[in-house]
Every structure is written in C-alpha cells, then in structure tokens.
N, C-alpha and C positions, 0 to 999 in steps of 0.2 A: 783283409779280415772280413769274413761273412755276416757277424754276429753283429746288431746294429741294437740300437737301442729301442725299447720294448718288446725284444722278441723275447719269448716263452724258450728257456734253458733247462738242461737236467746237468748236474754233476757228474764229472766221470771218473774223478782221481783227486786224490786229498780226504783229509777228515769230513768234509760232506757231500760223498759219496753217494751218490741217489736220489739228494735233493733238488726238487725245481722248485725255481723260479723266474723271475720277471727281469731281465736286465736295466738298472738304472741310469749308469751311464756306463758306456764305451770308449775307450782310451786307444785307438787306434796307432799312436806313437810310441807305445809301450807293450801292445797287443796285449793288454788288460782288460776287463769289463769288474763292472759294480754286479752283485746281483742281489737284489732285495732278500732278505732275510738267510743269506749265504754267508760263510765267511768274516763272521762276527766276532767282534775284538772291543775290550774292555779299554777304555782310554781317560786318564783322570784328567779334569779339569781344574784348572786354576782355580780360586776365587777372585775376581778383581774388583770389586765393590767391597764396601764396611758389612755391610748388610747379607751381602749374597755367598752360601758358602759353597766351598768346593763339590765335586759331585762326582762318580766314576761314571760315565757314557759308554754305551755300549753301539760304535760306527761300523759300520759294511767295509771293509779293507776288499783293494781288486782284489782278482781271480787271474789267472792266464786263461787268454784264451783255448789253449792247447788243452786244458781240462774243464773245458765244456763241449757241449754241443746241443744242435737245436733240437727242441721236442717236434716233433714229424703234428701236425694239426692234420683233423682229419676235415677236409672240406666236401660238401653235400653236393654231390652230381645232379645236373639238369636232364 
C-alpha cells in the first residue's frame, strides 16, 4: 500500500467523488485509510451517566484504498 498516513488524497469513486483530503490513519491489513473530512457517518451514542444524554456523532468510516489516490504536490526546482 503507497498511501501512508498524512499524505494529501483526492477521491476517485463513491459518493465523494472529488474530494481531497488529509489521510488520518491507514489500515494497511485491510487496505483501508481514514480521511479527514471524507466519508462521513452518523453514529448514535449511548448515554451512560445520569446527567450526560445521548448524542448522534458524526465519525470518518475507512475508505479503500483502491478509491483514492495521491494528489501529485507541486515541489519548487533549484
């Protein structure tokens, strides 16, 4: 797997389609990545205090690797 954790990603297939970002973490045993602000999913939490109530969280679920790939950086010649 090339894609390492915080390399600069763009989307290339799925619901988002054209977005970059920042990969969070890489899952190399599943060829999985996180990527920040990608692939967003709505997850309700418990309450488990008297006091603290429930709440619906919104967490980054992987990606395959196979539908990402790196944004090409342009680096400055000497």
């Amino acid at each position: 797997m090339k894609i390492k954790k915080d390399d600069n990603i763009i989307v290339i297939a799925g619901k988002d389609k054209g977005k970059k970002g920042k990969v969070i973490k890489a899952i190399p045993s599943e060829d999985k990545v996180i990527v920040e602000g990608v692939n967003i999913a709505k997850r309700h939490r418990k309450s488990n205090q008297r006091d603290k109530k429930g709440e619906i969280v919104e967490v980054a679920v992987p990606i395959h690797v196979s539908n990402v790939k790196l944004e090409k950086e342009t680096k400055a010649k000497k």
